[in-house]
C-alpha positions in Angstrom: -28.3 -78.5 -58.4 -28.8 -75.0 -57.7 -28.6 -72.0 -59.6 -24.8 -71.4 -58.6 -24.4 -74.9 -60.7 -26.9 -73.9 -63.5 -25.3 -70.5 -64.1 -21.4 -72.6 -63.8 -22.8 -75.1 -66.4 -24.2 -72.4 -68.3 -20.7 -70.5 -68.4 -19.0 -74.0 -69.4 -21.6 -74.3 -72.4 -21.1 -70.6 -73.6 -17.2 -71.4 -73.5 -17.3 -74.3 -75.8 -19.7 -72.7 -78.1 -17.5 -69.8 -78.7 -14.5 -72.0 -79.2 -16.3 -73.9 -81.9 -16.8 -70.4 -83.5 -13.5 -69.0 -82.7 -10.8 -71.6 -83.4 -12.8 -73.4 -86.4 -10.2 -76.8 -86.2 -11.3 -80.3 -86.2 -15.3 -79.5 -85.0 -17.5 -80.9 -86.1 -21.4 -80.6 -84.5 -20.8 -84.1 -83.3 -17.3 -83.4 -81.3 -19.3 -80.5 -79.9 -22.3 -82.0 -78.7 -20.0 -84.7 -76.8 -17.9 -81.9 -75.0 -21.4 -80.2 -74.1 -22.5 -84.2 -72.5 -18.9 -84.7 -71.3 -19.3 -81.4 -69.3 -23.1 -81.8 -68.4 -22.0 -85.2 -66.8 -18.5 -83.7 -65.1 -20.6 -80.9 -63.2 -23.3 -83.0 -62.3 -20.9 -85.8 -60.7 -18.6 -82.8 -59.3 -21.5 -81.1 -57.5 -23.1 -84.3 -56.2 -19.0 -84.8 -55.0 -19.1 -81.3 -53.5 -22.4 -81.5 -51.6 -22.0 -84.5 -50.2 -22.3 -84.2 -46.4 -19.6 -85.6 -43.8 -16.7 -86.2 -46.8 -13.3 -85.7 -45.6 -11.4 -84.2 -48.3 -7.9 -85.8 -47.8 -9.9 -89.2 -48.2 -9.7 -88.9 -52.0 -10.6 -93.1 -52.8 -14.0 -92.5 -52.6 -16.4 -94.0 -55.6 -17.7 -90.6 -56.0 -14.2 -88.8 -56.0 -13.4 -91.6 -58.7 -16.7 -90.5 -60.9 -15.2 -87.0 -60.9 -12.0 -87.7 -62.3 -13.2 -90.2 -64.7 -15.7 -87.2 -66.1 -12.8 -84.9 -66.0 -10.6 -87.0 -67.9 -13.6 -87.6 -70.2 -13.9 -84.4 -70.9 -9.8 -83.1 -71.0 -9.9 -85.7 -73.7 -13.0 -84.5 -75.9 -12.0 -80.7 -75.7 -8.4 -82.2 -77.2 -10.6 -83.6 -80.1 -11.6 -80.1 -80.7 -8.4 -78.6 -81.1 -6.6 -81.1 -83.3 -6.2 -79.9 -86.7 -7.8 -82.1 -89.3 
């Protein structure tokens, strides 16, 4: 990663954290901790997707295009846990 990524990731961190102060719904440290994972491991597989050299991009079926989603679903699905109401 470089420090485009770190200061992205560090944006995405800061933006969870003030929604666990700010909305103060089902959050607990635990849910909040697994977003921060969920989107550690989304911009690490999304950067190693983005910098990879030679893809085609209308070639979507690739295993590392697949990694990517599955993160991003992963983490659509955790940030939902923090804004249920209990």
């Amino acid at each position: 990663m470089d420090f485009q990524d770190v200061d992205f990731l560090t944006q995405i961190l800061y933006t969870i954290k003030s929604l666990v102060y700010q909305v103060g719904l089902c959050m607990n440290k635990k849910n909040v901790e697994k977003a921060i994972e969920e989107a550690k491991r989304f911009i690490v597989a999304a950067s190693d997707l983005l910098y990879t050299p030679d893809i085609s991009w209308e070639i979507t079926g690739s295993a590392k295009s697949g990694m990517v989603r599955r993160a991003s679903m992963d983490l659509t699905r955790i940030l939902a846990q923090l804004r249920k109401p209990r």
